[in-house]
PyMOL Python script that loads the backbone (N, CA, C, O; Angstrom):
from pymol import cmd

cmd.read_pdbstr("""\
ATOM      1  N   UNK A   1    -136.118 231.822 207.309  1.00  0.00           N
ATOM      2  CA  UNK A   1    -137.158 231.627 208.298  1.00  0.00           C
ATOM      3  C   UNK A   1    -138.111 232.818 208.264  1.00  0.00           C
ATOM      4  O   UNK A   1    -137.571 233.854 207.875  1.00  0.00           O
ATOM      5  N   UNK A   2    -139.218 232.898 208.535  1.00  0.00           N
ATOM      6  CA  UNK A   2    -140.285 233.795 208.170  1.00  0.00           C
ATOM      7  C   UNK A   2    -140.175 234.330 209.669  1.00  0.00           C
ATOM      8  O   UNK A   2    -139.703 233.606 210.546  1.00  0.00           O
ATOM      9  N   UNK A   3    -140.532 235.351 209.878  1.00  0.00           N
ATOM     10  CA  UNK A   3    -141.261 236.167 210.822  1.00  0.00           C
ATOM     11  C   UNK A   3    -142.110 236.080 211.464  1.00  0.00           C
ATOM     12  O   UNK A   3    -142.170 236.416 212.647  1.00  0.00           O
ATOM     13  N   UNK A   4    -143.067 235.539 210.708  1.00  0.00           N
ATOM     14  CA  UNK A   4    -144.123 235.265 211.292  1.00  0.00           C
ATOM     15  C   UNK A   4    -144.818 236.331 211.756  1.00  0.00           C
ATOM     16  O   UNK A   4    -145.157 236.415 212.936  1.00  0.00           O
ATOM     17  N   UNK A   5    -145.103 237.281 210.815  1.00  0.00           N
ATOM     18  CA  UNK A   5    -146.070 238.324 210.859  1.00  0.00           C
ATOM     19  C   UNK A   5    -145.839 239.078 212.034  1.00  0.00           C
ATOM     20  O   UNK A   5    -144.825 238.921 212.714  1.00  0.00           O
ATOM     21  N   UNK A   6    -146.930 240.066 212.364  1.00  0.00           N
ATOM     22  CA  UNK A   6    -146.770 241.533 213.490  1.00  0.00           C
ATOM     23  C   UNK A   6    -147.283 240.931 214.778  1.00  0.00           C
ATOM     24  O   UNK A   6    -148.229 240.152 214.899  1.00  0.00           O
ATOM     25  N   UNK A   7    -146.318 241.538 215.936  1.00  0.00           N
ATOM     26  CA  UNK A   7    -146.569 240.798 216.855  1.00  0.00           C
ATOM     27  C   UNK A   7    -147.365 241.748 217.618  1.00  0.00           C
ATOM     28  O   UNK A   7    -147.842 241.300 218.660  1.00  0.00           O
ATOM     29  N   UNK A   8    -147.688 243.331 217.239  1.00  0.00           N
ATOM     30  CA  UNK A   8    -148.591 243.735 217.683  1.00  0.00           C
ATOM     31  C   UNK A   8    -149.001 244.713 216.821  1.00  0.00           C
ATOM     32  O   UNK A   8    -148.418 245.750 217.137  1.00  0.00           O
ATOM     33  N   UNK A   9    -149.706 244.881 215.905  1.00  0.00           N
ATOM     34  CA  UNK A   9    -150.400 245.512 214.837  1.00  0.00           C
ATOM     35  C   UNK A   9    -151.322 246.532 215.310  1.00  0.00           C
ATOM     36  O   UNK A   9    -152.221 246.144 216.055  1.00  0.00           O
ATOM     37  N   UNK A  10    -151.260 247.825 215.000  1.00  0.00           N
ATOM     38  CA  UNK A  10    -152.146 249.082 215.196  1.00  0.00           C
ATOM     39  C   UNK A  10    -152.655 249.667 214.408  1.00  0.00           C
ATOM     40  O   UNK A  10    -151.851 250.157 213.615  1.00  0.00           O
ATOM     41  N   UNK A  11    -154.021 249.958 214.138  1.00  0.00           N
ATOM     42  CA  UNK A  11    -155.025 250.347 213.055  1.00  0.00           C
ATOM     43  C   UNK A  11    -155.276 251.395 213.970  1.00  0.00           C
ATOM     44  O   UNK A  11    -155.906 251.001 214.951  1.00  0.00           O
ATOM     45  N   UNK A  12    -154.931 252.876 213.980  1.00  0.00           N
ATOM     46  CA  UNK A  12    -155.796 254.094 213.827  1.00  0.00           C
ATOM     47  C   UNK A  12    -155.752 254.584 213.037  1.00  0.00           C
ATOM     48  O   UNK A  12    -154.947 254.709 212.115  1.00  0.00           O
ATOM     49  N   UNK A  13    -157.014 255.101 213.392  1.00  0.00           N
ATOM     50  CA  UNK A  13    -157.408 256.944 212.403  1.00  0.00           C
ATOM     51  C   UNK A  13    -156.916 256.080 210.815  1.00  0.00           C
ATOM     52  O   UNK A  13    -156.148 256.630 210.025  1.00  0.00           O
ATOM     53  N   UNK A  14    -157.577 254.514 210.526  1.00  0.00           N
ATOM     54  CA  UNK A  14    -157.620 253.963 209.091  1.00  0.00           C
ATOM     55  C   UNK A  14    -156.234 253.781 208.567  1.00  0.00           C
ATOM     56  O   UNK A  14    -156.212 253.345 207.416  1.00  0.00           O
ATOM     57  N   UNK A  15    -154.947 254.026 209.175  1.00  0.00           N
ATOM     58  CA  UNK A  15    -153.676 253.875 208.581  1.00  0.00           C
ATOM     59  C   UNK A  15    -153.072 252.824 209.920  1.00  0.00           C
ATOM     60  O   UNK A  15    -152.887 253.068 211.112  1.00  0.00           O
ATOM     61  N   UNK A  16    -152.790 251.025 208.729  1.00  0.00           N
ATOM     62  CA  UNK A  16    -152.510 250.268 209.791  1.00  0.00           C
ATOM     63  C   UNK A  16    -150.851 250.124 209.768  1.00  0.00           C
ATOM     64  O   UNK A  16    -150.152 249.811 208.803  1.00  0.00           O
ATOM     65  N   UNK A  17    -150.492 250.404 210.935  1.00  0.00           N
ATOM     66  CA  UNK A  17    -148.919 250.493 211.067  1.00  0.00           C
ATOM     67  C   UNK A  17    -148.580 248.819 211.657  1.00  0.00           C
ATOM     68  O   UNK A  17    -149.260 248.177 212.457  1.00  0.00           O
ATOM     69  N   UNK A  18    -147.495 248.460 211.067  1.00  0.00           N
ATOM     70  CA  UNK A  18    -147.059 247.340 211.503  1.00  0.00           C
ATOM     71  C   UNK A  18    -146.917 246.747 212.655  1.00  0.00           C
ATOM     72  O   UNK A  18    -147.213 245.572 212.873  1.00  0.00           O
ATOM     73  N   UNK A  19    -146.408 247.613 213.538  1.00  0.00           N
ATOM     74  CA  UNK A  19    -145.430 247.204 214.673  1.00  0.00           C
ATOM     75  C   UNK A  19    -144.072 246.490 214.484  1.00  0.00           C
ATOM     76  O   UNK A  19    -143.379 246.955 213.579  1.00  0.00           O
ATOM     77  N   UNK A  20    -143.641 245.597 215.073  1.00  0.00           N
ATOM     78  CA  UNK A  20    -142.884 244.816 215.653  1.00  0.00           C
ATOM     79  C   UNK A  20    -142.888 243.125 215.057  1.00  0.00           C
ATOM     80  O   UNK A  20    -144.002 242.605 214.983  1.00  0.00           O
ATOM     81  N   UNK A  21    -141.836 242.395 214.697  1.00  0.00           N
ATOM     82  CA  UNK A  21    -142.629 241.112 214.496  1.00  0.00           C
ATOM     83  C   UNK A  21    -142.453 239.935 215.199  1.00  0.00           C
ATOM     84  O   UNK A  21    -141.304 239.532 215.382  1.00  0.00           O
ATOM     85  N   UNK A  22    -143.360 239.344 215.603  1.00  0.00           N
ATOM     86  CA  UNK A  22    -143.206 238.223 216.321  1.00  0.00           C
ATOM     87  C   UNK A  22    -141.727 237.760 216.968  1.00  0.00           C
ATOM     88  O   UNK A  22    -141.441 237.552 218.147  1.00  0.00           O
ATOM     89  N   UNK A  23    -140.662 237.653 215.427  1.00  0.00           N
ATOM     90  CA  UNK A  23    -139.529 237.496 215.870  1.00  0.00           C
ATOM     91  C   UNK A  23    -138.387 238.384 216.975  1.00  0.00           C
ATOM     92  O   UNK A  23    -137.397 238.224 217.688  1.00  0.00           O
ATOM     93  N   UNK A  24    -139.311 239.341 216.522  1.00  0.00           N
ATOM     94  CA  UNK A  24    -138.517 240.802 217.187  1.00  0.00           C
ATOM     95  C   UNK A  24    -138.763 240.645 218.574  1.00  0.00           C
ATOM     96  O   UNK A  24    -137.968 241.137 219.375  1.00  0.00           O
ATOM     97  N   UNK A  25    -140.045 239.844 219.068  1.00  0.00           N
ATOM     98  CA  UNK A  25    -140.596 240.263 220.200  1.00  0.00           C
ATOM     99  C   UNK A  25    -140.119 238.976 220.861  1.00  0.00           C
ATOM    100  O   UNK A  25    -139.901 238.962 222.073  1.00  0.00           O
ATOM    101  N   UNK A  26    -139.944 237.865 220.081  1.00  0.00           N
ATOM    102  CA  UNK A  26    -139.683 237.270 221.013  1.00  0.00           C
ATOM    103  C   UNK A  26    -137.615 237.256 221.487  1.00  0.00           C
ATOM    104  O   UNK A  26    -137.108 236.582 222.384  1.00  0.00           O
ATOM    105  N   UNK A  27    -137.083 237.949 220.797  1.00  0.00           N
ATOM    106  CA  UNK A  27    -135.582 238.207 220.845  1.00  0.00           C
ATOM    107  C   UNK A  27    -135.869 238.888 221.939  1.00  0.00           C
ATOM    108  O   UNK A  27    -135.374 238.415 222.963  1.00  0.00           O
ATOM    109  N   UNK A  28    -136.615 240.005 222.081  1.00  0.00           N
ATOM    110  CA  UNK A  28    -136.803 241.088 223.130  1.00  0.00           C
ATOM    111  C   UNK A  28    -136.991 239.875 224.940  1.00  0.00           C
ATOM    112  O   UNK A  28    -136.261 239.757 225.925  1.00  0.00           O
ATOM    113  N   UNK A  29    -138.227 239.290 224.575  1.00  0.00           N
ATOM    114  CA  UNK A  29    -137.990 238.423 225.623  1.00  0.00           C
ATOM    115  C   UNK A  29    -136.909 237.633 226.140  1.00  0.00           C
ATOM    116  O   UNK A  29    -136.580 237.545 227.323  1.00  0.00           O
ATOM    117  N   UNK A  30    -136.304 236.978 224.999  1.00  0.00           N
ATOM    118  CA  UNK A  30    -134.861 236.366 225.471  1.00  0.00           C
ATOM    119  C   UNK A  30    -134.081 237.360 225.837  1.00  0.00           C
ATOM    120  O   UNK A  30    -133.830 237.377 227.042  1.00  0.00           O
ATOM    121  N   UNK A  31    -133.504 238.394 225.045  1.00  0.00           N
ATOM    122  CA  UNK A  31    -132.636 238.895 225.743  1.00  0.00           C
ATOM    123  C   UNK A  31    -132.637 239.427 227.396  1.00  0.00           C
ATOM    124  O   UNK A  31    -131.737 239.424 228.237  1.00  0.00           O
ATOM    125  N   UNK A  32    -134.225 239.930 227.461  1.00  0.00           N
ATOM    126  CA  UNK A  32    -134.284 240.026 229.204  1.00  0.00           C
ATOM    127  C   UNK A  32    -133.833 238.973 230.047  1.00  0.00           C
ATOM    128  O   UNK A  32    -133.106 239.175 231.020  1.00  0.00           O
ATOM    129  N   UNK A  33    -134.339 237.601 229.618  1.00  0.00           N
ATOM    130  CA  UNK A  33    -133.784 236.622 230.361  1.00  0.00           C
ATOM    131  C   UNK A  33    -132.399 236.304 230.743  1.00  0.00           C
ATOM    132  O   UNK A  33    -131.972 235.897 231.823  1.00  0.00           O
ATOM    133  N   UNK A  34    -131.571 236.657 229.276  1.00  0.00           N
ATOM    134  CA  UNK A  34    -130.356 236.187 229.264  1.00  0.00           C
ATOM    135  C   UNK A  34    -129.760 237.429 230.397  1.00  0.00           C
ATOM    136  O   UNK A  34    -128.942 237.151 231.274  1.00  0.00           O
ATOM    137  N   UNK A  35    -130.379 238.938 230.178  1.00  0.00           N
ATOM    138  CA  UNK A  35    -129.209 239.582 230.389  1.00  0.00           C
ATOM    139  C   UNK A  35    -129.632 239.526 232.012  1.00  0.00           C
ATOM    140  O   UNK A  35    -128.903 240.049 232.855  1.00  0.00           O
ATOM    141  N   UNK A  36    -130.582 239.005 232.284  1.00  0.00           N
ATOM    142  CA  UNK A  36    -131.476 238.937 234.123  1.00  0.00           C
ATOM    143  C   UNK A  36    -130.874 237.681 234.624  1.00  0.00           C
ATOM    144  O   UNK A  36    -130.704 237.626 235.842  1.00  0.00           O
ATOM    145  N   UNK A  37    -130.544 236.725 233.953  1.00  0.00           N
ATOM    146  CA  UNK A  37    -129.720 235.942 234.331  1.00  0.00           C
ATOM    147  C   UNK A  37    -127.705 235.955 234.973  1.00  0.00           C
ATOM    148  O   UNK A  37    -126.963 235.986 233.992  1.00  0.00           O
ATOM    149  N   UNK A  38    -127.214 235.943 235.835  1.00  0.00           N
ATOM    150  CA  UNK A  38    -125.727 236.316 236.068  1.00  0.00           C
ATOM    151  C   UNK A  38    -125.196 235.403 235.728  1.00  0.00           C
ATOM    152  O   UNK A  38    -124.168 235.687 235.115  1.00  0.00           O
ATOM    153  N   UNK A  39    -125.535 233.529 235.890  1.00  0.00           N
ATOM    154  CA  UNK A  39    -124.685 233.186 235.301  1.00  0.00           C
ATOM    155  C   UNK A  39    -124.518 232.839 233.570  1.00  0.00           C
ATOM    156  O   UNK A  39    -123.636 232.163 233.041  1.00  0.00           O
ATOM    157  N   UNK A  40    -125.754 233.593 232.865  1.00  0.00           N
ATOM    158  CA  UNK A  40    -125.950 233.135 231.581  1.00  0.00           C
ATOM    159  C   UNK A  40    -124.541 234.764 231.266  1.00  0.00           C
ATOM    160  O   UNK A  40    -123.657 234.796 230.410  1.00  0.00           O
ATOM    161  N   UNK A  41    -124.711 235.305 231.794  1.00  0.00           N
ATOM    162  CA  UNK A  41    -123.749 236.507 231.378  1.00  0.00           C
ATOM    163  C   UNK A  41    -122.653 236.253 231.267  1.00  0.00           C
ATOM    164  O   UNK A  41    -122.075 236.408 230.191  1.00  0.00           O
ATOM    165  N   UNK A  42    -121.760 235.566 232.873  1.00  0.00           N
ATOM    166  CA  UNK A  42    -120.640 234.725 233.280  1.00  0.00           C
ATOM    167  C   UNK A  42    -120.578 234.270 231.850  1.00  0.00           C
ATOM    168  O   UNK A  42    -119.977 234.820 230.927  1.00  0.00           O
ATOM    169  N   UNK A  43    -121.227 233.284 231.824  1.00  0.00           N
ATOM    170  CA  UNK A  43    -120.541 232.148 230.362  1.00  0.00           C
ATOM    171  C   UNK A  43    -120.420 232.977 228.825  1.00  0.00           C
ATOM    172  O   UNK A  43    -119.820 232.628 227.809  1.00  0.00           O
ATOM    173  N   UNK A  44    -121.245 234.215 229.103  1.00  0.00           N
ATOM    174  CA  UNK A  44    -121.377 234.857 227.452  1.00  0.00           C
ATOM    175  C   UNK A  44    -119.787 236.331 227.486  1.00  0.00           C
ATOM    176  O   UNK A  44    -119.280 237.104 226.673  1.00  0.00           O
ATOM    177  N   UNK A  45    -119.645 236.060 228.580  1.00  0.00           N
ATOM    178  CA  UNK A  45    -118.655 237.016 228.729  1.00  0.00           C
ATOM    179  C   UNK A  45    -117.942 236.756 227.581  1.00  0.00           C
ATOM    180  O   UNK A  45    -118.450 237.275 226.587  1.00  0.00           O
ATOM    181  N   UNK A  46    -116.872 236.087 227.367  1.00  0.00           N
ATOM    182  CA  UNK A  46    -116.225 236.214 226.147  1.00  0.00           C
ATOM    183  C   UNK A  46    -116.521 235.975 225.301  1.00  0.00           C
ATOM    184  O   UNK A  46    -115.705 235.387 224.592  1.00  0.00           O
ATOM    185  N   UNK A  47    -118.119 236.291 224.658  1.00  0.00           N
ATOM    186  CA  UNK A  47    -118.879 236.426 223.466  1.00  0.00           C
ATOM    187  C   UNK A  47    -120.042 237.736 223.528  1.00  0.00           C
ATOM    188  O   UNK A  47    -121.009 237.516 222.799  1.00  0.00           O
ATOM    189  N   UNK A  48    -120.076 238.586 224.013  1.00  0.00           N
ATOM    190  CA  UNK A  48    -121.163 239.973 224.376  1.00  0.00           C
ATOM    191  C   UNK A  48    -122.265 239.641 222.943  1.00  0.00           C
ATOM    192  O   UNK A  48    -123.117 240.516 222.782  1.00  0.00           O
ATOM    193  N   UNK A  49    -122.286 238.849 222.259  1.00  0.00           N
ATOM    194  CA  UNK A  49    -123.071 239.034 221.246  1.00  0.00           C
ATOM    195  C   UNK A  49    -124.619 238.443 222.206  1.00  0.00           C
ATOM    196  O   UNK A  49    -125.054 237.293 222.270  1.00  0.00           O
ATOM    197  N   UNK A  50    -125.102 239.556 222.777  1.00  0.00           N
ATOM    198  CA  UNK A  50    -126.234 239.252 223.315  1.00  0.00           C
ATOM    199  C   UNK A  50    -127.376 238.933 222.266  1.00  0.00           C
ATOM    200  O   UNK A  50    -127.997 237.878 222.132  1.00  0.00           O
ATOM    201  N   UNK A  51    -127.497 240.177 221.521  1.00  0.00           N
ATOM    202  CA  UNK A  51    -128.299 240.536 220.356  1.00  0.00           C
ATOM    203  C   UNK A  51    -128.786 239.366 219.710  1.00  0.00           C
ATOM    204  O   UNK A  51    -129.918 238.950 219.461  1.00  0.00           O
ATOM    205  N   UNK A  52    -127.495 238.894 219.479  1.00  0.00           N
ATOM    206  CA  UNK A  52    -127.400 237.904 218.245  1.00  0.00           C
ATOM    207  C   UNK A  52    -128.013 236.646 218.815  1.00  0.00           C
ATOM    208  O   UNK A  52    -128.924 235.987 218.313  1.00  0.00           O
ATOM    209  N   UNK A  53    -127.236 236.372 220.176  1.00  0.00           N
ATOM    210  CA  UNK A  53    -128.053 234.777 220.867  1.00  0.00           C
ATOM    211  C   UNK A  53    -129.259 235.013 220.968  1.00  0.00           C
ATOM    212  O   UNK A  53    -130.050 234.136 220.620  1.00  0.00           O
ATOM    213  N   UNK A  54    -129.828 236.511 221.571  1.00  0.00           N
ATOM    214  CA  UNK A  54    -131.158 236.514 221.755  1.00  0.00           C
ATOM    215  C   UNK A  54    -132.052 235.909 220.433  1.00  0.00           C
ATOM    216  O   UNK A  54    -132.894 235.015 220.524  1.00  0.00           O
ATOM    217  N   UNK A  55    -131.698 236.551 219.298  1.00  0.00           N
ATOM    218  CA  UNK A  55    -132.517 236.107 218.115  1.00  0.00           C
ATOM    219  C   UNK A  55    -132.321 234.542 217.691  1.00  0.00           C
ATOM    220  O   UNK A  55    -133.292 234.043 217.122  1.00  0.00           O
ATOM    221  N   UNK A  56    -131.401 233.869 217.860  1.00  0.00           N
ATOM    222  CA  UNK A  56    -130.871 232.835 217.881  1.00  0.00           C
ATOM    223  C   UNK A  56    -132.096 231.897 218.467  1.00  0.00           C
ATOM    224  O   UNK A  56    -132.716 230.994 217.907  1.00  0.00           O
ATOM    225  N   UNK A  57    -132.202 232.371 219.625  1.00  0.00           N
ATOM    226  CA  UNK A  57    -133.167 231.799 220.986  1.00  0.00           C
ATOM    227  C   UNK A  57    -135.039 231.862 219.939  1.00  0.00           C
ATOM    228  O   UNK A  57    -135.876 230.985 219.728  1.00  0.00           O
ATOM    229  N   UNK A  58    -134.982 233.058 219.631  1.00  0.00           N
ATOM    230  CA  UNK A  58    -136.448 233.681 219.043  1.00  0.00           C
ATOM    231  C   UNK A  58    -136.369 232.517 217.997  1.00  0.00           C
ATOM    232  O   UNK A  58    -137.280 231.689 218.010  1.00  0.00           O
ATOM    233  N   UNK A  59    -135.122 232.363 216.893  1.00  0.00           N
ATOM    234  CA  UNK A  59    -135.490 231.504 215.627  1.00  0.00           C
ATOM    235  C   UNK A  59    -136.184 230.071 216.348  1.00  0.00           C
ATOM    236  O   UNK A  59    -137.328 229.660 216.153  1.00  0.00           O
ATOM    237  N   UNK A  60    -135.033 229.397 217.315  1.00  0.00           N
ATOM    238  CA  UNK A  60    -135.796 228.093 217.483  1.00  0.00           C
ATOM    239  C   UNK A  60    -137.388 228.231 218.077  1.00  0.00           C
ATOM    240  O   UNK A  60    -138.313 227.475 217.780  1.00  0.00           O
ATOM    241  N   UNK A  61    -137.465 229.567 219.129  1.00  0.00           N
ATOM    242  CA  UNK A  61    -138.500 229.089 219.503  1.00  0.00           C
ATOM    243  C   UNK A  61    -139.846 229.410 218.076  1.00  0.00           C
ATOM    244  O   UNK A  61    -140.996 228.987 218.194  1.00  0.00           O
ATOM    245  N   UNK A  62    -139.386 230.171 216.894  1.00  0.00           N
ATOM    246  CA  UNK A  62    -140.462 230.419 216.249  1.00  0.00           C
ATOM    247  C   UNK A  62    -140.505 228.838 215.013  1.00  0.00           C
ATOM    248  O   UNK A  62    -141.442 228.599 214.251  1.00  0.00           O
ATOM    249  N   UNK A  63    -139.265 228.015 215.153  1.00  0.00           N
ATOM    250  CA  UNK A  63    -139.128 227.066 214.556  1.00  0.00           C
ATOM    251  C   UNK A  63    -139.787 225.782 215.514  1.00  0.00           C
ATOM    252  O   UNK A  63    -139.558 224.635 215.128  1.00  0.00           O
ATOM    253  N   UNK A  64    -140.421 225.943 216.484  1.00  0.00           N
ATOM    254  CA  UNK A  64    -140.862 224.677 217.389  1.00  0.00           C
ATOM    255  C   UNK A  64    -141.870 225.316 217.321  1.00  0.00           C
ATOM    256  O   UNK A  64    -142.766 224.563 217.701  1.00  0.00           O
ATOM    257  N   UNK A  65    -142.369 226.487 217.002  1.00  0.00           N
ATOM    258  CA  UNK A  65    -143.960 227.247 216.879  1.00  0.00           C
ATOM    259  C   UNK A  65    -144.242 226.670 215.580  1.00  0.00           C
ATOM    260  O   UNK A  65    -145.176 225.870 215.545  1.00  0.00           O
ATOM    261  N   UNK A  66    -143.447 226.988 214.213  1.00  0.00           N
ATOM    262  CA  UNK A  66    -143.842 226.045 213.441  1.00  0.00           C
ATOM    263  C   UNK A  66    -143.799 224.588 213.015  1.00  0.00           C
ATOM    264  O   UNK A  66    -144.097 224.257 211.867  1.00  0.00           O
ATOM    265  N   UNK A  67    -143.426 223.717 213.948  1.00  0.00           N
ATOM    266  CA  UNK A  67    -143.440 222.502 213.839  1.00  0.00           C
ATOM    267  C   UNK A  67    -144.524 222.048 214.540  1.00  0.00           C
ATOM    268  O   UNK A  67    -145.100 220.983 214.319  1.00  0.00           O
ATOM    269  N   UNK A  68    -144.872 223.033 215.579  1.00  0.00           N
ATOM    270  CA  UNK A  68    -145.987 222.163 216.385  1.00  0.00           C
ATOM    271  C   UNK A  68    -147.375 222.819 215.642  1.00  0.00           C
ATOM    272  O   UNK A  68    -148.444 222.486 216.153  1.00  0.00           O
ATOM    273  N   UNK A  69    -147.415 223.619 214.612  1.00  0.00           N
ATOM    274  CA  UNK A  69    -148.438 224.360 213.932  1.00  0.00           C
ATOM    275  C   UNK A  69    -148.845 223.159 212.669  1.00  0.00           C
ATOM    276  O   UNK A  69    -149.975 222.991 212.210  1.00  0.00           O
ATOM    277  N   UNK A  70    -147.528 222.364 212.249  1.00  0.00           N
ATOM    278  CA  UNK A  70    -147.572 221.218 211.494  1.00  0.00           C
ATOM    279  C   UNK A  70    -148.171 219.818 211.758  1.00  0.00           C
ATOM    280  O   UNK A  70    -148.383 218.993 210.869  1.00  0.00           O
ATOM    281  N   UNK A  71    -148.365 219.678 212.778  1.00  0.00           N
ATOM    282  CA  UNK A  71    -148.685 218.274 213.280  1.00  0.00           C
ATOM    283  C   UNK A  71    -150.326 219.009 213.833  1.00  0.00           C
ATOM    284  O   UNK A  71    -150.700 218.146 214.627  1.00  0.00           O
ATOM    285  N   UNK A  72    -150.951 219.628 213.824  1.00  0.00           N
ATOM    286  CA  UNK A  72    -152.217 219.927 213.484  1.00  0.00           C
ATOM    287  C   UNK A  72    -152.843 219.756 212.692  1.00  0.00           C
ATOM    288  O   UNK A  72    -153.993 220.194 212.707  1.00  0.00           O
TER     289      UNK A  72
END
""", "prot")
cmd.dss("prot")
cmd.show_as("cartoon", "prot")
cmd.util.cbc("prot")
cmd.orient("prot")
């Protein structure tokens, strides 16, 4: 699954630094949810792989970003 490029890209002083990528950012969002959520915690208790669901969460949503980019 692609990345889908920089989710926030910085050009100073002529040297453009990457940032972060899309995917990264949107794991970052899930995981706030999941871990702001008590009973999404409750049920992940005997799995702590937050990390991992978070990106999990990022793939589909960057996989329904590219499906709905397809039917355009």
């Amino acid at each position: 699954m692609k990345n889908c490029g920089d989710a926030f890209p910085c050009n100073t002083y002529g040297s453009a630094e990457r940032g972060m990528t899309l995917r990264d950012y949107f794991a970052g969002q899930a995981l706030t949810g999941l871990l702001a959520c008590p009973l999404e915690i409750k049920t992940m208790l005997d799995k702590p792989d937050f990390a991992g669901e978070a990106y999990r969460y990022a793939d589909a949503m960057l996989a329904e970003r590219e499906k709905n980019d397809e039917t355009k």
